[in-house]
C-alpha positions as CSV (number, residue, x, y, z in Angstrom):
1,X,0.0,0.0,0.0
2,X,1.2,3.6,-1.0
3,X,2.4,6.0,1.7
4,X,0.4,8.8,0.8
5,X,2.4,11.6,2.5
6,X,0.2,15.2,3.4
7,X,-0.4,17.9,1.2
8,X,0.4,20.8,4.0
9,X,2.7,24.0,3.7
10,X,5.8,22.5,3.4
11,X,5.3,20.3,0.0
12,X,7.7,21.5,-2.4
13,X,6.8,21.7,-6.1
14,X,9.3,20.2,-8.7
15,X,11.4,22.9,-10.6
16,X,9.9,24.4,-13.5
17,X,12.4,23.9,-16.8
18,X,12.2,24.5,-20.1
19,X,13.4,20.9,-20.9
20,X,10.9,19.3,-18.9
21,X,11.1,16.5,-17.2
22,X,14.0,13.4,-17.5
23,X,14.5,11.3,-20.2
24,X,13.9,8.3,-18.0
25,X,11.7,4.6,-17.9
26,X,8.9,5.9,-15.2
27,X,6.9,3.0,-14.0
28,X,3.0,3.7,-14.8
29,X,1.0,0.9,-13.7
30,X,1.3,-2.7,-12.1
31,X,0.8,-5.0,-14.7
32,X,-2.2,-6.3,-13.2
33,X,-3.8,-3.1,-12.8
34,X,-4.1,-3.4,-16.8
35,X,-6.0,-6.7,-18.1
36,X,-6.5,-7.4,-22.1
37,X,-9.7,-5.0,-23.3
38,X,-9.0,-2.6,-20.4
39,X,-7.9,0.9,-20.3
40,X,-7.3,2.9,-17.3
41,X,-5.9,6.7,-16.7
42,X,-2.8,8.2,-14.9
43,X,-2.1,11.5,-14.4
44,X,1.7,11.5,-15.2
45,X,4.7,13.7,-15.4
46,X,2.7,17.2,-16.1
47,X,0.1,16.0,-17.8
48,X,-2.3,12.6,-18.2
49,X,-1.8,9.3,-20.3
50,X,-4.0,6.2,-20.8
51,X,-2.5,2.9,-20.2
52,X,-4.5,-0.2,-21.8
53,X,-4.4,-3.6,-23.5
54,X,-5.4,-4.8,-27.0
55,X,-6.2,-8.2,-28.1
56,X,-2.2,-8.8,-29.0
57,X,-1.8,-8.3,-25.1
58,X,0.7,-6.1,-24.9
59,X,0.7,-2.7,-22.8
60,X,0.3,0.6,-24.5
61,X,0.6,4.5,-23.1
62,X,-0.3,7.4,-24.6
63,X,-1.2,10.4,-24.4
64,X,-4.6,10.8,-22.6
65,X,-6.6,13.5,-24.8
66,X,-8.8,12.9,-27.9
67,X,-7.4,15.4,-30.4
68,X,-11.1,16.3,-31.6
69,X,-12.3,18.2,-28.6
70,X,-10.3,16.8,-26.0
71,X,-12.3,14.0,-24.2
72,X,-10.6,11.8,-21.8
73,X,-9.6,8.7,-23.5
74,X,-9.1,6.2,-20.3
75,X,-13.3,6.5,-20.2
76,X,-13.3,5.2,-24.1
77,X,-13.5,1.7,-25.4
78,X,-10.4,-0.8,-26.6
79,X,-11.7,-2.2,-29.6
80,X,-9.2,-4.7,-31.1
81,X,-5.4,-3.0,-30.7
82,X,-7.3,0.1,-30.6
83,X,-8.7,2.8,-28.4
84,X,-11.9,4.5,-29.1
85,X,-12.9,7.9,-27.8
86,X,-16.3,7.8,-26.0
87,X,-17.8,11.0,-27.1
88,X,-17.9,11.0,-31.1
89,X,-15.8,7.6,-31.5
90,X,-12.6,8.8,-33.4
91,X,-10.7,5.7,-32.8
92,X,-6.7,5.4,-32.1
93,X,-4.1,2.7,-33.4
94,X,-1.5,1.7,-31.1
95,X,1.1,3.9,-32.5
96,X,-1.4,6.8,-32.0
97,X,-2.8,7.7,-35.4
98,X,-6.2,8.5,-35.6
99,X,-7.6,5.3,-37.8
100,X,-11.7,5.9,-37.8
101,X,-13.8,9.1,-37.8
102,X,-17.4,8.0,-37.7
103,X,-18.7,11.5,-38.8
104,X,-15.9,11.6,-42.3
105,X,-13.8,10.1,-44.5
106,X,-10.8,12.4,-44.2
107,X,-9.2,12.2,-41.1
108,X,-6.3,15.5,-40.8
109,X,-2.9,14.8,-40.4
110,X,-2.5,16.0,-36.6
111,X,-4.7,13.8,-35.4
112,X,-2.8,11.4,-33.5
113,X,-1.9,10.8,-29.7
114,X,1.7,10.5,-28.3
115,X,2.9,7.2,-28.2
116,X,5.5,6.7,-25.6
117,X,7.9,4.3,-25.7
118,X,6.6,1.4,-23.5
119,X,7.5,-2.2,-21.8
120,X,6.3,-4.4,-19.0
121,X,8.9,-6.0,-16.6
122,X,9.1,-6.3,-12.9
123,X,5.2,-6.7,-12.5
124,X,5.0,-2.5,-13.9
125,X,4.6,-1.0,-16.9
126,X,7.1,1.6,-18.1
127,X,6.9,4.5,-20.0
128,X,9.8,6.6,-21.4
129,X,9.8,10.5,-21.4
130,X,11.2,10.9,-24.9
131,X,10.8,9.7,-28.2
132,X,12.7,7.1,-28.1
133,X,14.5,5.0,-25.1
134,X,18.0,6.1,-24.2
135,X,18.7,3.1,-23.0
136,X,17.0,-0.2,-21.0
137,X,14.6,-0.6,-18.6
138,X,15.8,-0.5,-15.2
139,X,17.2,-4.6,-14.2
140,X,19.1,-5.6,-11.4
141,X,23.3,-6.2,-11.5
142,X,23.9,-9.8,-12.5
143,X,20.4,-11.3,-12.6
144,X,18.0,-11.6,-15.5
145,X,14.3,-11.3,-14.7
146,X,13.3,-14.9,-15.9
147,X,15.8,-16.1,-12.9
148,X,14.1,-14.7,-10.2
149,X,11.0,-14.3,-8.1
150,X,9.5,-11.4,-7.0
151,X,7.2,-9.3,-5.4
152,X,5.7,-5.5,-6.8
153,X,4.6,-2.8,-4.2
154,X,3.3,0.2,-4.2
155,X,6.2,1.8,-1.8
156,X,5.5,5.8,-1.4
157,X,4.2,8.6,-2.6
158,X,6.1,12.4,-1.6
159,X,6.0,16.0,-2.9
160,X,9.7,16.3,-4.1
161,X,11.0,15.5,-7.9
162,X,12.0,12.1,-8.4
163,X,15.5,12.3,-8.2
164,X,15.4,13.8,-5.1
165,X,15.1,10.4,-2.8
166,X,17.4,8.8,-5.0
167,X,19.9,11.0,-3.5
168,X,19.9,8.4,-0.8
169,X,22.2,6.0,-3.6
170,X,25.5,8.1,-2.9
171,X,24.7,10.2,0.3
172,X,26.6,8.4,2.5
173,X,27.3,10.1,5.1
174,X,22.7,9.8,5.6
175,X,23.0,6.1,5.2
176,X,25.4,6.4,8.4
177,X,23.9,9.2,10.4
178,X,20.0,8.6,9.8
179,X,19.9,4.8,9.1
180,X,23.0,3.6,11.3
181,X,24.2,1.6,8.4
182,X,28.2,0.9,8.7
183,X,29.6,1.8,5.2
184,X,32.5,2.7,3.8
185,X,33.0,3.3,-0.2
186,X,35.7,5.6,-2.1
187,X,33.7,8.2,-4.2
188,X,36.7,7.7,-6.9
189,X,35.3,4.2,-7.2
190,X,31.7,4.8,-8.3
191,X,31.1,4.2,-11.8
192,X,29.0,7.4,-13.0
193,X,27.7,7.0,-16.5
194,X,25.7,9.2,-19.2
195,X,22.7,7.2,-17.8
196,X,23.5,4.8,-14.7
197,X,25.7,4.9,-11.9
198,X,27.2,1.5,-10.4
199,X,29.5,0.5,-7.7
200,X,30.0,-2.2,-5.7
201,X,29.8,-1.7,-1.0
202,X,29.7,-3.1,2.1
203,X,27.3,-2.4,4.5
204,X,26.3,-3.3,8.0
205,X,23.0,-3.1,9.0
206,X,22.5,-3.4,13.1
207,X,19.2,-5.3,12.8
208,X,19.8,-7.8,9.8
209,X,23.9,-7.9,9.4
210,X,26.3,-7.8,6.6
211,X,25.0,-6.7,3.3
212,X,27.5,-7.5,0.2
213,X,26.1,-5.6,-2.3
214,X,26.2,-4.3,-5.9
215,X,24.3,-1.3,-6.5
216,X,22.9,0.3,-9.7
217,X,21.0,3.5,-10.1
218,X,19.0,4.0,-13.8
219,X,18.2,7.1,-14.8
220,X,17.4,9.6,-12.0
221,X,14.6,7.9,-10.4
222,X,15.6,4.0,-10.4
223,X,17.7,2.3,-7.6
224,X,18.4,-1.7,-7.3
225,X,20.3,-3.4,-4.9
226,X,21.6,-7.2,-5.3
227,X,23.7,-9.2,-3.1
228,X,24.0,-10.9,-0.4
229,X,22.3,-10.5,3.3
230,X,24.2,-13.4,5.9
231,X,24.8,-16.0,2.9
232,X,21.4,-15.2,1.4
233,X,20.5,-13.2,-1.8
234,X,18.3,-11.0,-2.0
235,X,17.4,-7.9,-4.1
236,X,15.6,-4.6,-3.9
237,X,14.5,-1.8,-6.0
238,X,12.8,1.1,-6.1
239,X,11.6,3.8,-8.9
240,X,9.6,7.3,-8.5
241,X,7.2,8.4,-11.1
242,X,6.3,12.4,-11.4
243,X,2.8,13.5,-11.3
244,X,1.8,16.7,-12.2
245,X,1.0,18.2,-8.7
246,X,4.4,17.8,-8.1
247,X,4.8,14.9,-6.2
248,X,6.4,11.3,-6.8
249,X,4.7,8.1,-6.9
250,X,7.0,5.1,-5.9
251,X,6.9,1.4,-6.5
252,X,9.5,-1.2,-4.9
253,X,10.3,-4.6,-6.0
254,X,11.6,-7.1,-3.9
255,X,13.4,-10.6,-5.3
256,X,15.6,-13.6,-4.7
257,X,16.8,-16.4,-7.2
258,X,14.4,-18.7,-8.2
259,X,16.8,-21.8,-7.8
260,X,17.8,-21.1,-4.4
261,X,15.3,-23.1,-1.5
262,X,12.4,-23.7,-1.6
263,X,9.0,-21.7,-2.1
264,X,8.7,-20.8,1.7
265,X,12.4,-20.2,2.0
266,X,12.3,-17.8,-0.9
267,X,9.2,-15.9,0.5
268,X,10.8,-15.2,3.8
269,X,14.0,-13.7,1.6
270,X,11.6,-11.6,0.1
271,X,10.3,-10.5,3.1
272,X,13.4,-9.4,4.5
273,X,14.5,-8.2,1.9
274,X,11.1,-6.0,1.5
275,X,11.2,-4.9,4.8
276,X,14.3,-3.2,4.6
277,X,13.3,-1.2,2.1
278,X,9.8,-0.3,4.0
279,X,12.4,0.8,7.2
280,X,14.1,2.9,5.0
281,X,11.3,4.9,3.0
282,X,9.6,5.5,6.4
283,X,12.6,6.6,8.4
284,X,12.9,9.0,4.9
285,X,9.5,10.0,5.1
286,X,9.2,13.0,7.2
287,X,12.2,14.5,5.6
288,X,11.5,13.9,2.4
289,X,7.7,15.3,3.5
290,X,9.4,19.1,4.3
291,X,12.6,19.1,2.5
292,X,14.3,21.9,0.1
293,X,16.1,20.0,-1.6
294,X,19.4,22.0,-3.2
295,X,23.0,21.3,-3.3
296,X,24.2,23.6,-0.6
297,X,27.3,23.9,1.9
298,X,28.6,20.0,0.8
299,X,31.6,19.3,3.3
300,X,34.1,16.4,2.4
301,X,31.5,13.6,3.7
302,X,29.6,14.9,0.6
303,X,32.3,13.9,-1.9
304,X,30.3,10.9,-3.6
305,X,26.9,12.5,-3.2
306,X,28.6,15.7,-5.0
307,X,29.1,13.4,-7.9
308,X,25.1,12.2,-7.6
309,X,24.2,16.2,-8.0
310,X,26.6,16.7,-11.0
311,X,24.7,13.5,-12.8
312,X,21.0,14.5,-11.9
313,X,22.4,18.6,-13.5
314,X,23.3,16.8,-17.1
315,X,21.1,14.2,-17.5
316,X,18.9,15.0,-20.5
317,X,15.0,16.5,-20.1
318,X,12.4,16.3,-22.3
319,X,8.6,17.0,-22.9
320,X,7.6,15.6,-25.9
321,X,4.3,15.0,-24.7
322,X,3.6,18.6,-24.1
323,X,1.9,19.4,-27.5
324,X,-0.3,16.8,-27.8
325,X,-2.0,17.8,-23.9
């Protein structure tokens, strides 16, 4: 169940940019939220998209507004591969072009919806800001999804920018200080890409124990965890999602490998493994409820998360979506 975090003084509304939003995979919907001949609406990034399902069964998002006069597409009809707007019936292919206009023949040019880019994995459905994907959806180091078992939660919902928890991947000195976690990692050694960030740590934790882990942040919004807990492995993650108030929507996904126990045995990983995640977020929660988030007086502690700022300052925005609200 979601954390829905208060709406009082001190929410903070994401910066307003020219560029928009960040050219990242932004999980949109469990996948079983979205069955075959359903459609269903989310507002999303600064503005609204449909989500649905066709006869091929695969997941679609677009752009949530009829191009005619604007009705809300996520209370139309999927009809085949194809969505149909309730009010005069113009109907949608899956790429977004307008295929049927009861009332003519002719059917102009601009009447389309934006596709976005869009793929299912980890029990969510995804959704790229952009035109095309800069790169994959968000995985875990070392395992494949078809390896492992897992569980999909709604994790938390706060009124900062997405990036902004996500801090949390290279902001030691909090891990310490808030979480009592035992840590030590050299800055220098952090991998920090055009679009992901990896390093390997060590962690203690002084309810659970040693934590051997490999750690991978996609995009600005996406962090996964995988390694092992006391002799066991088991694997976290968790991604924000913008909505247009301001505010970001999280998911976490907790797994182990399938070959390893048995069913209980695996379950119980999970749960550990998903509990330590859910300690986190809500130790988080009432800073992340009031916080100004800006880079200001960073001291040497800071070195790594100095790094995190630099990443979230050039990674590409976007709002390709824009026109077609």
């Amino acid at each position: 169940m979601a954390l829905r975090a208060d709406t009082e003084r001190h929410s903070a509304k994401p910066r307003k940019t020219a560029g928009g939003f960040h050219q990242s995979w932004y999980a949109i919907a469990c996948s079983d939220e979205v069955r075959a001949g359903r459609v269903i609406g989310r507002d999303f990034l600064d503005g609204r998209a449909i989500v649905y399902r066709g006869d091929s069964g695969r997941p679609v998002v677009m752009s949530a507004f009829c191009r005619h006069l604007g009705a809300d597409l996520s209370i139309g009809e999927v009809i085949g591969d194809e969505i149909r707007c309730a009010f005069h019936h113009w109907q949608y292919g899956a790429d977004g072009v307008c295929t049927k206009i009861p009332a003519s023949d002719k059917i102009p040019k601009a009447a389309r919806l934006f596709k976005f880019p869009t793929a299912e994995k980890w029990g969510l459905i995804w959704a790229f800001n952009g035109e095309r994907p800069l790169f994959d959806v968000p995985d875990f180091p070392n395992f494949a999804e078809s390896a492992l078992d897992y569980r999909t939660d709604e994790a938390f919902d706060l009124p900062v920018e997405p990036w902004v928890p996500f801090t949390n991947s290279m902001d030691f000195q909090h891990l310490r200080i808030l979480h009592g976690l035992k840590i030590e990692c050299d800055p220098e050694r952090i991998e920090v890409g055009d679009y992901r960030i990896e390093y390997d740590v060590r962690f203690e934790d002084p309810k659970l124990g040693i934590f051997d882990q490999s750690i991978r942040v996609t995009g600005t919004n996406t962090i996964a965890l995988a390694g092992r807990l006391n002799g066991m492995n088991i694997l976290s993650m968790a991604t924000g999602t913008p909505t247009p108030d301001g505010r970001t929507h999280g998911w976490s996904v907790t797994a182990t490998p399938r070959a390893e126990g048995n069913e209980s045995e695996r379950e119980q990983r999970m749960q550990i493994g998903h509990a330590f995640f859910s300690r986190l977020i809500e130790e988080d929660e009432p800073i992340m409820k009031t916080i100004r988030m800006r880079e200001g007086l960073l001291i040497d502690a800071d070195r790594a998360l100095a790094r995190f700022f630099q990443y979230v300052k050039r990674f590409p925005t976007a709002r390709p979506a824009a026109r077609f609200a």
